[in-house]
C-alpha positions in Angstrom: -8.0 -3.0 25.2 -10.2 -2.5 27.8 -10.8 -3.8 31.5 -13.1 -3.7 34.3 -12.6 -2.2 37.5 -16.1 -3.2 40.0 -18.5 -1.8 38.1 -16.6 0.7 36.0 -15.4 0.4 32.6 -12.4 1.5 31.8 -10.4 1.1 28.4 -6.7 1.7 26.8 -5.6 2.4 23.6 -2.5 3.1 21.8 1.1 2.4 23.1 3.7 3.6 25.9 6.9 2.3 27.0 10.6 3.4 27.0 10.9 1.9 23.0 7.4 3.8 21.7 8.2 6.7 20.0 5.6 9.2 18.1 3.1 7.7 19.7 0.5 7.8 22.6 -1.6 6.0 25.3 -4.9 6.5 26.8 -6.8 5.5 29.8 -10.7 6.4 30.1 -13.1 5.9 32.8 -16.2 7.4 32.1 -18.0 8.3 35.5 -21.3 9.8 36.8 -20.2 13.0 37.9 -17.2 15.6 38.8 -16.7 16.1 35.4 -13.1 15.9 33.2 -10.6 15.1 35.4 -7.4 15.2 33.3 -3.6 13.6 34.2 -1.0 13.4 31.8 2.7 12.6 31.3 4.5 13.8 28.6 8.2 13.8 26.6 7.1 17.0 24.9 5.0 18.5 27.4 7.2 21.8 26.9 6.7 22.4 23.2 3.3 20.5 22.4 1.6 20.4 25.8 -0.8 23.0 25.9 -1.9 22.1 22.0 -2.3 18.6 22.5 -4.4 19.6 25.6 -6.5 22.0 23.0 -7.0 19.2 21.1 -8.0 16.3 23.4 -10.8 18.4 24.8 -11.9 19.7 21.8 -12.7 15.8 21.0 -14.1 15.0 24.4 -16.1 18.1 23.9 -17.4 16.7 20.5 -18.5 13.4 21.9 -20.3 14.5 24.2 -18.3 13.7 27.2 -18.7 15.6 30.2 -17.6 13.5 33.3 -14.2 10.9 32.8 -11.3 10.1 34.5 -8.6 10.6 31.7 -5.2 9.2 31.8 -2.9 10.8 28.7 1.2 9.4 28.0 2.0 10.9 25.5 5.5 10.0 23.4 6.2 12.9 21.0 2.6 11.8 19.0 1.6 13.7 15.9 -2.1 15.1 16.5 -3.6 12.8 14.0 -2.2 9.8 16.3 -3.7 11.6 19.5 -7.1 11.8 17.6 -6.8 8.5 16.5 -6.0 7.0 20.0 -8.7 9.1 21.6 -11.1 8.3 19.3 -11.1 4.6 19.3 -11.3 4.4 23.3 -14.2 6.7 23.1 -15.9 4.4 20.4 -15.4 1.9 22.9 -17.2 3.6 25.5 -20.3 5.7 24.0 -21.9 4.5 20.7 -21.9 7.3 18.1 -22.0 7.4 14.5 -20.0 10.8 14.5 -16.2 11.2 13.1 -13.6 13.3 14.7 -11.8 14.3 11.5 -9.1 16.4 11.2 -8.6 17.9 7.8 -7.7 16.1 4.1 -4.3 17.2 2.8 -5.4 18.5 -0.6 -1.9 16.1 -2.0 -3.7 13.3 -0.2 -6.6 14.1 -2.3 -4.9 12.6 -5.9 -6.0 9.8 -7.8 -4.0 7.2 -9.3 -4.1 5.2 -12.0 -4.5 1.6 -13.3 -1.3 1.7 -15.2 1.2 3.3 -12.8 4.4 2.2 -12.1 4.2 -0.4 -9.1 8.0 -1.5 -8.9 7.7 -1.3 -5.4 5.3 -0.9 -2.5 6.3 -0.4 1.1 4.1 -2.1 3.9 3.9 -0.1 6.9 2.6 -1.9 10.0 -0.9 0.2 10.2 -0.8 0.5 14.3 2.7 1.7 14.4 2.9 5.5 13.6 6.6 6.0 14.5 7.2 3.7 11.5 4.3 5.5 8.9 5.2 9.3 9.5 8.8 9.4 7.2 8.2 6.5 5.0 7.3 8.4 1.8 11.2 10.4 2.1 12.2 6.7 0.7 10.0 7.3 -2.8 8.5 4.0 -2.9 5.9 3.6 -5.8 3.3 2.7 -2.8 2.8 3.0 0.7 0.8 0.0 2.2 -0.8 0.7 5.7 -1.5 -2.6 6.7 -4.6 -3.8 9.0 -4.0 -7.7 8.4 -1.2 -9.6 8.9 1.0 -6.2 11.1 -1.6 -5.9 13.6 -2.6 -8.4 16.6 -6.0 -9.3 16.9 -6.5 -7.2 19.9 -5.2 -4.2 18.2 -7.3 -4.2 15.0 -10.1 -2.0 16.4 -8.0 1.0 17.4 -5.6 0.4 14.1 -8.2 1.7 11.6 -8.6 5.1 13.2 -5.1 5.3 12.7 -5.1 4.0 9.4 -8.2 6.9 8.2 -5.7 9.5 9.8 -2.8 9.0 8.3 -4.6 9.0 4.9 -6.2 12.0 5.3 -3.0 13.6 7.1 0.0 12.0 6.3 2.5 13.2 3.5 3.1 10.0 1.6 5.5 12.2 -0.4 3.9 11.5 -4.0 3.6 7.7 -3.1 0.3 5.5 -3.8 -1.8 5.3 -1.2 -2.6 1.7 -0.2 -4.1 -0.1 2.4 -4.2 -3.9 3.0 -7.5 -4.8 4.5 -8.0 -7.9 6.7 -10.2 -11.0 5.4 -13.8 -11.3 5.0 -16.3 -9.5 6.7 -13.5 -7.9 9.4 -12.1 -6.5 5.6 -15.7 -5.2 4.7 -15.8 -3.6 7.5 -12.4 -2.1 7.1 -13.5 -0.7 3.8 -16.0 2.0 6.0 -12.6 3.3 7.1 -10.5 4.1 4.7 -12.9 4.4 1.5 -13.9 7.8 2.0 -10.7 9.3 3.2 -8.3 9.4 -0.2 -7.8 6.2 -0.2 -5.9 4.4 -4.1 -5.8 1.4 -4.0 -7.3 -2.0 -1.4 -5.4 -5.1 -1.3 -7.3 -7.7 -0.6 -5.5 -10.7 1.2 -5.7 -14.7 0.7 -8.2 -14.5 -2.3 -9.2 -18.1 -3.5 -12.3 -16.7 -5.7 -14.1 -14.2 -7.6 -17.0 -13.8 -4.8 -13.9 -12.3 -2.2 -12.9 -9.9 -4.5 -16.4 -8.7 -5.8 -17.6 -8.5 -2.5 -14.8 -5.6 -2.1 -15.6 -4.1 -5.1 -19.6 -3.6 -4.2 -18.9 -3.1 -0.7 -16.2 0.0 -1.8 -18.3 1.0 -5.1 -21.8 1.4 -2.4 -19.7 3.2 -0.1 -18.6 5.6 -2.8 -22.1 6.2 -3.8 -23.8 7.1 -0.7 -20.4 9.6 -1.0 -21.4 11.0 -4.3 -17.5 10.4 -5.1 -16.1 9.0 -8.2 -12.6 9.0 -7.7 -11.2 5.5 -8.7 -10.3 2.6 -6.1 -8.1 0.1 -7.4 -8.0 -3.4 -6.1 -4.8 -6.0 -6.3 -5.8 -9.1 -5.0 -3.3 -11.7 -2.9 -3.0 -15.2 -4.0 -1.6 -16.9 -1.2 -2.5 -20.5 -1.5 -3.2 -23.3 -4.3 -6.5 -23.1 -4.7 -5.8 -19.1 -5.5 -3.0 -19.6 -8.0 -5.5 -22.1 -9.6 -8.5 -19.6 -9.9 -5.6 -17.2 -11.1 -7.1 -15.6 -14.2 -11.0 -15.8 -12.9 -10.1 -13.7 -10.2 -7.8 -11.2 -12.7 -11.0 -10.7 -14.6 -13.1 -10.5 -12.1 -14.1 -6.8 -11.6 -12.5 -3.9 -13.9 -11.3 -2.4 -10.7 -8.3 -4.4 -10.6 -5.1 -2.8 -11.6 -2.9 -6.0 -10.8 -2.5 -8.7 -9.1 0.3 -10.0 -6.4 1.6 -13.2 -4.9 2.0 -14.2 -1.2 4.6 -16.4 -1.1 5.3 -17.1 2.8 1.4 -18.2 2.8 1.7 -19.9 -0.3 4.6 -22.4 0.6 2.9 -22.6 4.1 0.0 -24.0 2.2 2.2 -26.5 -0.1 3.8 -27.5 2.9 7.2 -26.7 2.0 10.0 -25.0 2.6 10.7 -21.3 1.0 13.6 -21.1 -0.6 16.0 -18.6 -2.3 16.2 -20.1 -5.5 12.4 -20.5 -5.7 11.3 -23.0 -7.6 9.3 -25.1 -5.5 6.9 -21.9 -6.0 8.4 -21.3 -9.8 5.0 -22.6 -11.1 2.5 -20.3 -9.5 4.7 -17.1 -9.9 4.6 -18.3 -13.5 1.0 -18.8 -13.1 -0.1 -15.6 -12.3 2.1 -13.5 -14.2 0.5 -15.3 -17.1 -3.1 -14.5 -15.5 -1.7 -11.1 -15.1 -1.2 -11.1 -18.6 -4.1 -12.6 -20.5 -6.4 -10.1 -18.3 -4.1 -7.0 -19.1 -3.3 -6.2 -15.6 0.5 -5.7 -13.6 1.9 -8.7 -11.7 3.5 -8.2 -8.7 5.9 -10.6 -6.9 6.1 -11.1 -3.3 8.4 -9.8 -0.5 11.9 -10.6 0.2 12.1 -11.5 3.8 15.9 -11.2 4.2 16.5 -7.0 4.4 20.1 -7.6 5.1 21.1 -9.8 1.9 20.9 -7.1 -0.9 22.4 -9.1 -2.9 20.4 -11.7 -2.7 17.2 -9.0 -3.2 19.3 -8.0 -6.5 19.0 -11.2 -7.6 15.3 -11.9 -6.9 14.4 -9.0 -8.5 16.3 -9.8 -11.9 14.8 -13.2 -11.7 11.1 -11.3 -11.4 11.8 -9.4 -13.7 12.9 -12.2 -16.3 9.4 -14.2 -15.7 7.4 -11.1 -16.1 6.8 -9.5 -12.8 5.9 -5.5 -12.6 7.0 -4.6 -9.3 7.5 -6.7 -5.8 6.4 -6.0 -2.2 9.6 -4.4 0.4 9.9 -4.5 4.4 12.2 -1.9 4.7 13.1 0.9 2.9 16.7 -0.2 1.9 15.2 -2.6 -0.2 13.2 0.4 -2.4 16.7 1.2 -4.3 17.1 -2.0 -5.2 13.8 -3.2 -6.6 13.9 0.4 -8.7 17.4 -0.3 -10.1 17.0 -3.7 -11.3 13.3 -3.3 -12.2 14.8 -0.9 -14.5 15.8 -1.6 -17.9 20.0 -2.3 -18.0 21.9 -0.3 -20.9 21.5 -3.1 -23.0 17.6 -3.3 -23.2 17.9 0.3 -23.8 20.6 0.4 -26.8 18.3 -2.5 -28.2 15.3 -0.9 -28.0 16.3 2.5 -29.4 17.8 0.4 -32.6 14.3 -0.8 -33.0 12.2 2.0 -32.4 14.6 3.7 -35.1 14.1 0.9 -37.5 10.5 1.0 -37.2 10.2 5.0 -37.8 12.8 4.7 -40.7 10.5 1.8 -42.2 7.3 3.6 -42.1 8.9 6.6 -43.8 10.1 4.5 -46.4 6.4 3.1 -46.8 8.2 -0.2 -45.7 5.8 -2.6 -44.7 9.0 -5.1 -42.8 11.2 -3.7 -40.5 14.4 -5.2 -40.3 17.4 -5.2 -38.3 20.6 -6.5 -40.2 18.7 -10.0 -41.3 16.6 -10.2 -38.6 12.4 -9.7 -39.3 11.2 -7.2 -36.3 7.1 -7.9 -35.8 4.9 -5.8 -34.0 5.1 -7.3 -30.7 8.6 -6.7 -30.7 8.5 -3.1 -32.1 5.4 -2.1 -28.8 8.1 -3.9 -26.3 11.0 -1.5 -27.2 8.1 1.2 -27.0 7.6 0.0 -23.3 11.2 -0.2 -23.1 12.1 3.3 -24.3 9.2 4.6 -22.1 10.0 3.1 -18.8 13.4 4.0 -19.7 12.6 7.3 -19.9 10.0 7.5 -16.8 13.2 6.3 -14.7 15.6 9.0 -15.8 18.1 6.6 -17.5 16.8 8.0 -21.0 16.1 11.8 -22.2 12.6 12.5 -23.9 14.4 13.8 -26.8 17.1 10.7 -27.2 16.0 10.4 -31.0 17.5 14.0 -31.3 20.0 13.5 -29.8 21.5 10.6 -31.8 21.0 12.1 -35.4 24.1 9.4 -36.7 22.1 6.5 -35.6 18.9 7.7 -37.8 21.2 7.1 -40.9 
């Protein structure tokens, strides 16, 4: 934000108020002379005051700055927020192509990889630190700072300063790091951001074609090579209308950056002009749709959020029926919801016990030099025996199966 005062500008960033907490706000006026003249109000001005002080000038210092009225409210904010906050009201101000960066967690250094688990990702609204700083203690699969849909227009500027911080300081506690980027060339623009800070994995909003999603991909892939880095960048694409559920499996095979693929469904009944409901089907078709795109391109499908976080039942629910129509994972709002989606995105004892009878069959066969597997009269094919491997495996990567269960069950190898 920023306002002017005669002839004087003078701008604010960040947030204050009795409700902000872990946060900051800033008032600058540059000015022609008298140099820094400094006023501040603080919750922790006992235990953090002098360091936060350290810092601020140490950035005004790096800038460049040598006269400004500076107005500092500061509510318990981590330094990466201060930086942040200062940062973007400076960029306002002075044009400079310099970065105040503080440094790159070495876990926040990790790649991912296309076939992860992705039961769950957790948006985080990407200008509200109070809500980013303890998110990972939840274990979601991924952490989504969000630029788009969370942030006001007005906001957007100062939000991807905050955004680059936290991914270069934030402990996302073993998380994914994601980011959802805003449309178009805003997005693009976005991408100079978070790119070369550790960033996993983009998702790209409301994408009706191919050219959106390739125009991420080059725009991240340049940015990376002007970087010399090679780390990978994953994309997942949002289909949030008709005409995107339509163009489903062009846009799934559109770059081999994509990983998977998700559905927006608030957007996408907003587009139909109907009403979203909790039984789903007047938007049965297009989750159908694009787990079968999903599918045919060899990428995950992800289903779309469940508004209501205080019917966990009803989550319970919506997660067994994702699961049955071939959904990898599903967006959360809140991290009650990350239990949930794990539990019933797992496989139940009975997919397990059927699975292991399988996967015993089919290592008994082969021993035999059996070319049939069999269980009592029924004929087990391949694609049957590779999904009780998936099974067993996701059984196992869950904790609800031991590494060595074929050991441990030498009756059932009879």
């Amino acid at each position: 934000m920023n306002k002017m005062v005669g002839n004087t500008e003078i701008v604010q960033t960040g947030n204050r108020g009795k409700s902000v907490r872990s946060d900051c706000f800033f008032e600058i006026e540059l000015t022609n002379s008298g140099g820094i003249h400094f006023q501040t109000t603080s919750k922790v001005e006992v235990m953090y005051g002098k360091s936060n002080k350290e810092l601020i000038f140490d950035i005004i210092r790096f800038f460049d700055i040598v006269n400004a009225n500076i107005l500092f409210d500061d509510s318990g904010a981590l330094p990466f927020v201060i930086a942040a906050r200062l940062e973007a009201a400076i960029k306002l101000l002075v044009i400079s192509d310099k970065e105040y960066l503080l440094p790159l967690l070495e876990q926040n250094q990790k790649s991912s990889t296309r076939e992860q688990h992705r039961f769950s990702r957790l948006y985080l609204p990407g200008n509200t630190p109070s809500l980013m700083i303890n998110a990972g203690i939840h274990h979601p699969n991924g952490l989504i700072l969000d630029l788009e849909d969370a942030v006001a227009l007005e906001k957007k500027h100062e939000a991807r300063f905050l955004v680059r911080n936290a991914l270069r300081s934030l402990n996302f506690y073993g998380a994914e790091r994601m980011v959802r980027i805003n449309q178009g060339e805003r997005g693009l623009v976005d991408l100079e951001f978070i790119v070369p800070h550790g960033i996993n994995l983009v998702l790209v909003p409301k994408v009706e074609d191919t050219d959106q999603i390739r125009a991420v991909d080059e725009k991240i892939k340049s940015i990376q090579f002007n970087l010399q880095q090679k780390n990978p960048i994953w994309l997942m694409p949002i289909l949030e209308s008709a005409k995107g559920i339509m163009h489903a499996y062009t846009i799934a095979m559109a770059t081999e950056s994509i990983s998977s693929m998700a559905i927006g469904l608030e957007d996408y009944t907003a587009d139909l002009g109907v009403r979203r409901t909790a039984e789903g089907t007047e938007s049965f078709f297009a989750r159908t749709t694009l787990v079968n795109a999903a599918v045919a391109a060899g990428i995950q499908a992800i289903d779309s959020v469940f508004s209501d976080i205080a019917d966990l039942e009803g989550l319970k629910q919506n997660v067994q029926i994702s699961k049955s129509i071939g959904f990898n994972g599903m967006g959360c709002i809140h991290p009650r919801q990350i239990r949930v989606i794990h539990d019933n995105f797992a496989p139940d004892e009975l997919e397990i016990e059927k699975a292991k009878k399988i996967s015993l069959a089919f290592k008994a066969a082969k021993e035999k030099g059996l070319g049939v597997v069999t269980i009592g009269t029924k004929m087990i094919d391949a694609p049957v025996v590779k999904r009780a491997e998936k099974v067993i495996q996701l059984a196992m990567d869950m904790g609800k199966l031991p590494s060595n269960w074929a050991d441990l069950l030498p009756e059932e190898k009879a």
